[in-house]
C-alpha atoms as one frame of an Amber mdcrd trajectory, in Angstrom:
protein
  92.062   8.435 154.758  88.610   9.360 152.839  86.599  12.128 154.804  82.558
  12.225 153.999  81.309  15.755 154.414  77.962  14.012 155.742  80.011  12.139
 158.536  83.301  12.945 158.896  84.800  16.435 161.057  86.352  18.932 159.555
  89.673  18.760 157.797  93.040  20.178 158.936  92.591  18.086 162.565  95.763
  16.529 162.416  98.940  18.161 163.788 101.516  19.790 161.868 105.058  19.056
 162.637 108.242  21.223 161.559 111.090  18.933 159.307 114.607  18.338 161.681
 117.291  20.416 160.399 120.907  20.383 161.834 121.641  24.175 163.048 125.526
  23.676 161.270 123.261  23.059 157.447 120.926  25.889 158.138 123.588  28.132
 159.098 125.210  27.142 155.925 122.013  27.294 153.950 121.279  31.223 155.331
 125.237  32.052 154.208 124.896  30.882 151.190 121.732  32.706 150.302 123.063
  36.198 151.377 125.732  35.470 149.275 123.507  35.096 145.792 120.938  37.766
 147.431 124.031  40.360 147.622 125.147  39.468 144.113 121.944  39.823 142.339
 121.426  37.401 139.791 118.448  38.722 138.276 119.985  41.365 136.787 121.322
  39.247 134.057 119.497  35.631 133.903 116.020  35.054 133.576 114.146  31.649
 134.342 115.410  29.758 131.725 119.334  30.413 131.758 119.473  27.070 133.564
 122.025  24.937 134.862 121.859  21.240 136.197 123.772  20.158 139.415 124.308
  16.334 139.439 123.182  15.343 142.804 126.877  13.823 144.607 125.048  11.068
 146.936 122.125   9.858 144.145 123.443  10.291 140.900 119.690  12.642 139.748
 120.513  15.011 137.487 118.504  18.500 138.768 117.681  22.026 137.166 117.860
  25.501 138.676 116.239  28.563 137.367 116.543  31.420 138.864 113.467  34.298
 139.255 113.578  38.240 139.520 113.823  39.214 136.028 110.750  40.936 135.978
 110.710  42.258 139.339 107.800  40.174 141.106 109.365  36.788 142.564 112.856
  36.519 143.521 114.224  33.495 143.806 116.318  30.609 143.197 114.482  27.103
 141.963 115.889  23.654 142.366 113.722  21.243 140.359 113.990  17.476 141.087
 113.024  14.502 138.581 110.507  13.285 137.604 108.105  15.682 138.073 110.368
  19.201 138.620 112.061  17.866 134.906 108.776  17.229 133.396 107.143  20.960
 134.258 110.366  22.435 132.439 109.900  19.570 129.434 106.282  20.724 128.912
 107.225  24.384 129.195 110.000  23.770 126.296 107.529  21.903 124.425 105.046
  24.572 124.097 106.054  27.775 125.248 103.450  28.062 127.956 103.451  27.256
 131.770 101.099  25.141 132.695  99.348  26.394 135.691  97.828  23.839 137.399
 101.213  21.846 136.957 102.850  24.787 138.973 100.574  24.383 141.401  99.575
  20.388 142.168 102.302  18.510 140.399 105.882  19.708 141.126 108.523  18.393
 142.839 111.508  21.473 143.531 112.887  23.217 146.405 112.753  27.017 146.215
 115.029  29.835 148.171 113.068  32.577 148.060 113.957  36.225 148.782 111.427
  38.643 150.160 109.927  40.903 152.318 109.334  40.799 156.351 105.561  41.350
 156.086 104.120  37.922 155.997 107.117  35.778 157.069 105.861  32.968 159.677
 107.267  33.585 163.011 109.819  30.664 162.126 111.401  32.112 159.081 111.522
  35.415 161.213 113.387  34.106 164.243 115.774  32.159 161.074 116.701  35.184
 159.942 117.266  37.047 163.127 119.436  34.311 164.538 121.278  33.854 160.935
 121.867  37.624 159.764 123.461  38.425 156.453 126.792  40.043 157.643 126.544
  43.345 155.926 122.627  45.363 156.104 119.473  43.956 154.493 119.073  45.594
 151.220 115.950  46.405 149.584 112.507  44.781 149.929 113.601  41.479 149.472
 116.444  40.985 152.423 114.854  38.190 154.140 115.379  34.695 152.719 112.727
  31.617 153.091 112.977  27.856 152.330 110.198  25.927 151.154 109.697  22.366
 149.672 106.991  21.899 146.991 105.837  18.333 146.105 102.851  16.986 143.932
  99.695  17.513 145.638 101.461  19.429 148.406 101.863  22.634 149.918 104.912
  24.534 149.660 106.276  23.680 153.448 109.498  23.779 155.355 112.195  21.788
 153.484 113.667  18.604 155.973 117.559  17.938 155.926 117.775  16.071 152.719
 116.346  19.034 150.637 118.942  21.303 152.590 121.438  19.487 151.387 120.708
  19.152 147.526 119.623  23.130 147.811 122.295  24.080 149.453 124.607  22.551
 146.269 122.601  24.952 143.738 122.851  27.624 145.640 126.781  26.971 146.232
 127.416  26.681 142.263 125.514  29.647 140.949 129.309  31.749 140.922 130.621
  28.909 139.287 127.326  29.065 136.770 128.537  32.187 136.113 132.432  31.771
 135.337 130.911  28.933 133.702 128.996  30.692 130.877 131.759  33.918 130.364
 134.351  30.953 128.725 131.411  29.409 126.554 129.435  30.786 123.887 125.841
  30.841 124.443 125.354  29.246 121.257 126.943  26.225 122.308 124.459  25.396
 124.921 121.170  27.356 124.820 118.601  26.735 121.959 115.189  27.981 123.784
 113.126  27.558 119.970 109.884  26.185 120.896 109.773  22.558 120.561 113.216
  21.953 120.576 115.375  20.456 123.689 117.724  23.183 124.544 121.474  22.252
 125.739 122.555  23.667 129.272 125.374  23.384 131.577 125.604  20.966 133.736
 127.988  20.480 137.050 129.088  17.224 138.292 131.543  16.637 142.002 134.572
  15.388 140.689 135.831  12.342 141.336 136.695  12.249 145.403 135.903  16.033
 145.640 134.434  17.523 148.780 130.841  19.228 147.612 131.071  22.099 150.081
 134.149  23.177 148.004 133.333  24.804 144.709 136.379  24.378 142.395 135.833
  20.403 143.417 132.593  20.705 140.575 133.316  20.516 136.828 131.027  21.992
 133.976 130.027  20.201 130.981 127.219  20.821 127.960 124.486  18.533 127.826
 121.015  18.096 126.763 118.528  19.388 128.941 117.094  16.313 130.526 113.249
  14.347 129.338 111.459  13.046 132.092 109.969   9.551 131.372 106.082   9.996
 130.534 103.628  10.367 133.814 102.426   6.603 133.548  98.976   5.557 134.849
  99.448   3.695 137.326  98.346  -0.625 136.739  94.503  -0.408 137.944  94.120
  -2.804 140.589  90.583  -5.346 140.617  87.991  -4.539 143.211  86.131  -7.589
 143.527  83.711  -5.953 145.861  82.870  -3.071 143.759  82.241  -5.447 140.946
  79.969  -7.906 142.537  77.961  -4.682 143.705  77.454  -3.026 140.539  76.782
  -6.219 138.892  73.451  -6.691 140.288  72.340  -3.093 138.653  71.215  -2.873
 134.822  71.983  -0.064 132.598  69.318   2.423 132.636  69.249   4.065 128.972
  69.373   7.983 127.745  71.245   8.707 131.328  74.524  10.590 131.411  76.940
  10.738 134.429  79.792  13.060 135.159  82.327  11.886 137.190  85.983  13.883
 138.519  88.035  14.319 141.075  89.434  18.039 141.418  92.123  19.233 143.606
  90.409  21.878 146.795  92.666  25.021 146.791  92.566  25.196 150.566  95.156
  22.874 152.442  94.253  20.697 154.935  97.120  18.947 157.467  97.411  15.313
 156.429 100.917  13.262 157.771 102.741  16.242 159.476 102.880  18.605 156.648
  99.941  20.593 154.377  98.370  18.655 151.696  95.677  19.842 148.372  93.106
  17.151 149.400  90.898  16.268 146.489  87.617  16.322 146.101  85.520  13.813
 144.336  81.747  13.703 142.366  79.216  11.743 140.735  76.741  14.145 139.286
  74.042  12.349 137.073  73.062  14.912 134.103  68.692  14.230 134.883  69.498
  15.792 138.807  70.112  19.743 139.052  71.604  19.287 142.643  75.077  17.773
 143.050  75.867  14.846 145.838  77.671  15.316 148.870  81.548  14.797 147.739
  84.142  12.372 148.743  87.246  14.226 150.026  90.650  12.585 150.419  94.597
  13.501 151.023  97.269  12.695 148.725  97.813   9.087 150.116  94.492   7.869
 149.286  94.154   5.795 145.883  91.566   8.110 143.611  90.503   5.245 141.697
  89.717   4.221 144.971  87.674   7.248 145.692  85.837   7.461 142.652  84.811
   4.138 142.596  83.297   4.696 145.833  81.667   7.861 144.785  80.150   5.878
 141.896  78.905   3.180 143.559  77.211   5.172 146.368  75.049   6.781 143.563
  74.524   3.852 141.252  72.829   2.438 144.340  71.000   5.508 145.324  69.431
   5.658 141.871  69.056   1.752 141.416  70.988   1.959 138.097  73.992   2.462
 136.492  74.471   5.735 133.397  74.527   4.470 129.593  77.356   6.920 129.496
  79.900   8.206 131.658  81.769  11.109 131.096  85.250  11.705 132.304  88.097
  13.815 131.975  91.422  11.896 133.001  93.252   8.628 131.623  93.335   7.775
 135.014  89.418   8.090 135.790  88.931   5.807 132.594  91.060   3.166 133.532
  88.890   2.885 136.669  85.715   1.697 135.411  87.746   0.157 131.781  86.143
  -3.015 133.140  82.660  -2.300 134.808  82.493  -0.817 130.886  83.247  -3.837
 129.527  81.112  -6.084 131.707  78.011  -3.909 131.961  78.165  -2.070 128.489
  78.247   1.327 129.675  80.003   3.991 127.678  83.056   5.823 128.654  83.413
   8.947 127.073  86.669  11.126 127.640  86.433  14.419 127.484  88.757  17.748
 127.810  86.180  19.325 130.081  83.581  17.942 132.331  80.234  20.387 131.004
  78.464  20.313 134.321  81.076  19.387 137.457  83.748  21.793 136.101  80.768
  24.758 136.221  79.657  23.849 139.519  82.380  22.751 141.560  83.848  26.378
 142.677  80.392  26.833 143.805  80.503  23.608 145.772  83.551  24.306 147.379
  82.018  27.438 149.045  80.825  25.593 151.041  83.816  24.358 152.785  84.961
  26.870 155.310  88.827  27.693 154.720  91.620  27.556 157.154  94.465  29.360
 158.161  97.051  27.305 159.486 100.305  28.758 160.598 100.661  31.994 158.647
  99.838  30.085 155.613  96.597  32.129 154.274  94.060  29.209 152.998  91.443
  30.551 150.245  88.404  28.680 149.208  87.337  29.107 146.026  90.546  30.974
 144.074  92.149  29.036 141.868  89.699  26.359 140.728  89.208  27.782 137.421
  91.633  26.533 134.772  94.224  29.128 133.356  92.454  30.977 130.496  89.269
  31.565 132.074  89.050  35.487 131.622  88.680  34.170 127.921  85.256  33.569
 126.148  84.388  29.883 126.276  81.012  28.572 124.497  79.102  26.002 126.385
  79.682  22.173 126.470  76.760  20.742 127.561  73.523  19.924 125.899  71.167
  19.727 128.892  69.328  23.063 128.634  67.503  25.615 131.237  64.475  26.314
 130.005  63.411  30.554 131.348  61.087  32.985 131.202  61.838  36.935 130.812
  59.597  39.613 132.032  60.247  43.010 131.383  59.181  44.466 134.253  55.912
  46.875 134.844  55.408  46.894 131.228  51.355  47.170 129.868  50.078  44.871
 128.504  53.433  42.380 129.422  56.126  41.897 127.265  58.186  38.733 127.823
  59.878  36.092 125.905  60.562  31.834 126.744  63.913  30.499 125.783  65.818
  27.971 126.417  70.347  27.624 126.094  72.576  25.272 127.835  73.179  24.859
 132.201  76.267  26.004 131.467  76.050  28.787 129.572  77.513  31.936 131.147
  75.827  35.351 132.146  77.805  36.959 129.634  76.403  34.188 127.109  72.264
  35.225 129.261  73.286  38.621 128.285  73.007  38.466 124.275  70.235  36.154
 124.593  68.247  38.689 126.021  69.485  41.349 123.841  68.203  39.246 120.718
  65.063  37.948 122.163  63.807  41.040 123.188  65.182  43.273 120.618  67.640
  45.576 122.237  70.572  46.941 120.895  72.848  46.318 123.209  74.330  50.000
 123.376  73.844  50.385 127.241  75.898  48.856 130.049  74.074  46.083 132.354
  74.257  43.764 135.172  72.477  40.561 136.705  71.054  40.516 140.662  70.939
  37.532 142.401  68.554  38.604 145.484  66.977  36.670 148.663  63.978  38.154
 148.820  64.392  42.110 148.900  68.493  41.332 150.100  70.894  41.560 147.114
  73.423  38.757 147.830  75.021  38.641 144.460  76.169  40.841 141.368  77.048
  39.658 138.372  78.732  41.822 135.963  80.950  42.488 132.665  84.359  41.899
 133.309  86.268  42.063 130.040  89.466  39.695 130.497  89.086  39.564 134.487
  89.348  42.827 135.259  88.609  43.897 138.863  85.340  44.466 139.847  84.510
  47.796 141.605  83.406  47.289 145.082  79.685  48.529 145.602  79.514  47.403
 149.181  79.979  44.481 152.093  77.906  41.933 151.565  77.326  41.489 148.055
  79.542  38.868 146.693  80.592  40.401 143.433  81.128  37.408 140.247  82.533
  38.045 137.266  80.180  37.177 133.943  82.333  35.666 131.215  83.056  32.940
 134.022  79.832  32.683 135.681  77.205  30.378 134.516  73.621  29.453 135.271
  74.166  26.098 136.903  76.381  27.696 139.171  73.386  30.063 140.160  71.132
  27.830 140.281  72.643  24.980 141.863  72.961  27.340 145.032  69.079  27.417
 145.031  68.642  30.423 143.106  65.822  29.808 140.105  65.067  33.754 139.794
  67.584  36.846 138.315  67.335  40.253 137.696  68.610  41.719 134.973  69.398
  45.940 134.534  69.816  47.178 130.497  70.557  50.706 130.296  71.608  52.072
 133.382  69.858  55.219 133.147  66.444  54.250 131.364  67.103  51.112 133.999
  65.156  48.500 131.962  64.755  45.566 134.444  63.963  42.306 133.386  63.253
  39.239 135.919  64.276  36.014 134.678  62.502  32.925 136.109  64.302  29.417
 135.829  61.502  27.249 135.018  62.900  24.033 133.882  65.507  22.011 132.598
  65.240  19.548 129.427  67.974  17.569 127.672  67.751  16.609 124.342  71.305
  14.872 123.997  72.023  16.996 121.467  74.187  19.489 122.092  73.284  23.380
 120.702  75.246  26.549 122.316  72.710  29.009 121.078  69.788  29.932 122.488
  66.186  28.812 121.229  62.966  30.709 120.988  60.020  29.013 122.653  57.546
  32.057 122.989  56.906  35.716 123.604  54.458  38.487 123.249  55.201  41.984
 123.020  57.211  44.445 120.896  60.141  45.329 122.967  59.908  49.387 123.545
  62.329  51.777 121.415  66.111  52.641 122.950  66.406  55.624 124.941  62.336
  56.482 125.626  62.959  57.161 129.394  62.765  53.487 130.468  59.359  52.070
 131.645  57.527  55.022 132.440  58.683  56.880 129.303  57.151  53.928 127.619
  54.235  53.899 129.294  53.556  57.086 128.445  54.317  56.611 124.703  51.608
  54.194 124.119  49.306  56.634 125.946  46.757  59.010 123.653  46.383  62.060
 125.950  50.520  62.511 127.356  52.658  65.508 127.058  55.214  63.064 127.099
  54.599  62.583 123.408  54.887  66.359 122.064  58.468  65.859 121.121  57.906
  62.633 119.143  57.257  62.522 115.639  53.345  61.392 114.771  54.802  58.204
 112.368  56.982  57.356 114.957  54.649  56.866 117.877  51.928  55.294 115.353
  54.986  52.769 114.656  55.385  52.160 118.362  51.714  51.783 118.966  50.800
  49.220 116.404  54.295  47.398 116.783  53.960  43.283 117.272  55.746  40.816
 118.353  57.555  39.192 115.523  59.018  35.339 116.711  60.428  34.906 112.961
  62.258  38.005 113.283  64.223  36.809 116.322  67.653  35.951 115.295  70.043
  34.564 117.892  73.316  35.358 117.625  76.594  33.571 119.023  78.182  35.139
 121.833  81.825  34.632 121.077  80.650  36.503 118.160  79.653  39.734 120.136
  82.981  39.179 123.027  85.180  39.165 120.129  83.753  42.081 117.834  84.067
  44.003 121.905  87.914  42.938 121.364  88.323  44.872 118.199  86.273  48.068
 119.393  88.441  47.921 122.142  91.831  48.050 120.725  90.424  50.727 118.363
């Protein structure tokens, strides 16, 4: 299933459908969980004290960690091979979780223990009809089951996953007798890098799983999950025969990705992340119309589509193509080798990575169930509160005005589409010659309206609210081609919140000179930029006037220095962002 947001409706219009569960497992399953709620676990393992449970009917060996330690999630976490093992594996291997792993590529089954507030009406009428024999305790007394697969939403688990769940939840006492007779030593190692050793229960030979002393405990190696193989590209003789009648057109660039929509959509009884795929050529500004599929369509599939629909378009196909997954390479491996274009792999698509959270604005979210569906959170890649310089070496080409200033004083640069504001920011402190010792912001208006605000947010703090209405963006993750591919070619700009130096910023152009430079360039200017702390505009204005009582506190060289000043272009030095974010990182923890 492929929808076309030209043609198709809108997604989520399939039913969803609640997994068959016996009443004797759930019972069982809601027993079992008041039983590790009332003893606590928390309180002395964190996430990784694991312990495997060999599964009885399949033989796959499965981890559970257990959450609470610090007070936020409680819960206990079965992960199932390949893909629950593989999370933990990469988490071993580097220390770090890997966030969009956690959230598009797991396979586990979690109990978790919470709150009322929020519960869907099933979980609700669960817990009233299975209560925990002695009084709910805390802010955590109700207990909900959810199953979590790759490219799924967490969703009621189905029989099966009761089952296997129900074993982890069952051994956790025996987990714990477990570790009292063996020395930590034995098992755990949790040095980065190196495969820590953890217990792990088998059912004994005839032994009746629902009866704990039937499982024995051994040491063992914490499982490796084979490596996620790309899967064997399969030959689209119609694809080929269509792209074969286009020639390479040369000096054109391509991006082309597929990125997973944050929203949920119902696809096959149960919520799905659909994915969402472009073709965005590197000479057009505006992006096409997407492709967006569900988890059972084949993405090579998808992207192949979305390429051919705008090789056609154009009447040509890219000298290069840039892409950002094995699996998007081995797609067009042989329309590369057949047509000679150039498939270049890269970390981080420059432009479609930028622009897609402002793409996928446009899709209206849904709330399905209880389940609360946002739009555009998540998108980003973990990190993003972090400086990042830009990637790509098309560049915007803008003119800034200082505004109301006689005779006009404005510069022309040029810096990369996907520079950020934060990266806008310093550009116009060094063309213009501020010194940055003043707060500031960027407007984004319709007309007189102000729709947008743009403003510092050191590490992703929280932006105050200043009213409904105004969408509020953060500027170290903001960039221009964002802005501008939502129509917007004009910003405002505020230095100096009480002299209120605004500057209007017009987008002019856009050039690409295949080379790539992060800093900004110089093109032209005229006019000395006014001193720091004159009275803004009007102060200024009054400076450079002969006859003002404005001036009777200024020193005679001073204002002659003002007066004559020029507009230097050599003197223009441009410095590098990161630069200026990370000398703000040492004043800060000063």
């Amino acid at each position: 299933m492929i929808f076309d947001l030209n043609n198709a409706g809108p997604l989520g219009e399939e039913e969803l459908w609640m997994p068959e569960m016996s009443e004797d497992l759930r019972e069982e399953l809601f027993g079992l969980a008041y039983k590790v709620r009332q003893s606590e676990p928390w309180e002395e393992y964190c996430d990784q004290d694991w312990y495997g449970v060999r599964d009885p009917e399949t033989g796959e060996l499965q981890i559970v960690s257990i959450l609470g330690m610090d007070g936020k999630v409680f819960a206990l976490q079965l992960y199932l091979p390949e893909e629950g093992i593989r999370f933990w594996n990469g988490v071993i291997a580097t220390g770090e979780l890997n966030q969009n792993a956690a959230l598009f590529d797991l396979r586990m089954i979690e109990c978790e223990f919470c709150g009322k507030d929020g519960l869907p009406e099933e979980d609700l009428e669960w817990n009233e009809q299975f209560p925990p024999e002695g009084v709910r305790k805390g802010t955590n007394g109700y207990v909900s089951f959810r199953s979590h697969r790759p490219e799924h939403y967490p969703w009621f688990i189905e029989e099966e996953e009761g089952r296997m769940l129900a074993n982890a939840l069952r051994l956790l006492p025996v987990f714990g007798e477990f570790t009292e007779h063996v020395e930590e030593e034995a098992y755990y190692n949790t040095r980065r890098g190196e495969n820590p050793r953890i217990p792990i229960f088998g059912l004994k030979e005839g032994g009746d799983p629902r009866d704990a002393g039937d499982w024995k405990g051994s040491v063992s190696e914490f499982p490796i999950a084979p490596p996620k193989v790309v899967p064997e590209v399969p030959r689209d003789d119609v694809f080929h025969a269509r792209m074969g009648k286009l020639k390479t057109k040369k000096g054109t660039t391509w991006e082309i990705g597929s990125f997973f929509l944050p929203g949920p959509a119902p696809v096959g009884g149960r919520l799905v992340y659909p994915t969402l795929t472009v073709t965005a050529p590197h000479e057009s500004l505006a992006l096409p119309a997407p492709l967006i599929g569900s988890p059972t369509d084949c993405r090579m599939a998808m992207q192949r589509k979305s390429f051919a629909a705008m090789a056609e378009e154009k009447g040509y196909l890219p000298e290069t193509l840039l892409v950002a997954s094995p699996l998007t390479e081995a797609a067009f491996e042989e329309l590369a080798a057949s047509s000679g274009l150039e498939i270049l792999p890269l970390e981080r698509l420059p432009n479609l990575n930028t622009a897609v959270e402002a793409l996928v604005n446009s899709i209206t979210g849904r709330t399905e169930d209880g389940v609360e569906t946002p739009v555009a959170d998540g998108m980003m890649e973990a990190g993003e509160s972090e400086y990042r310089e830009p990637t790509c070496p098309a560049r915007f080409v803008m003119r800034i005005d200082l505004v109301g200033a006689k005779p006009p004083i404005w510069r022309r640069i040029s810096m990369p589409v996907d520079a950020s504001f934060f990266d806008l920011h310093v550009a116009i402190q060094d063309a213009m010659g501020w010194q940055d010792c003043h707060l500031h912001n960027f407007e984004i208006r319709n007309g007189r309206d102000r729709v947008a605000l743009i403003e510092w947010n050191p590490e992703g703090e929280d932006l105050p609210m200043f009213g409904l209405g105004v969408e509020q963006l953060p500027e170290l993750q903001t960039t221009l081609f964002e802005v501008v591919e939502r129509g917007f070619r004009k910003i405002h700009y505020c230095y100096d919140f009480g002299d209120n130096w605004e500057h209007q910023i017009q987008i002019e152009d856009v050039v690409d000179p295949k080379v790539l430079n992060p800093l900004p360039e110089l093109l032209k200017g005229r006019g000395a930029c006014p001193p720091e702390d004159c009275g803004g505009i009007w102060g200024y204005q009054e400076l450079l006037g002969e006859d003002s009582d404005y001036t009777e506190d200024w020193d005679p060289e001073q204002l002659k220095a003002i007066r004559e000043a020029k507009f230097d272009p050599q003197a223009v030095e441009f410095t590098r962002a990161r630069e200026t974010y990370e000398r703000w990182l040492v004043m800060r923890d000063l």
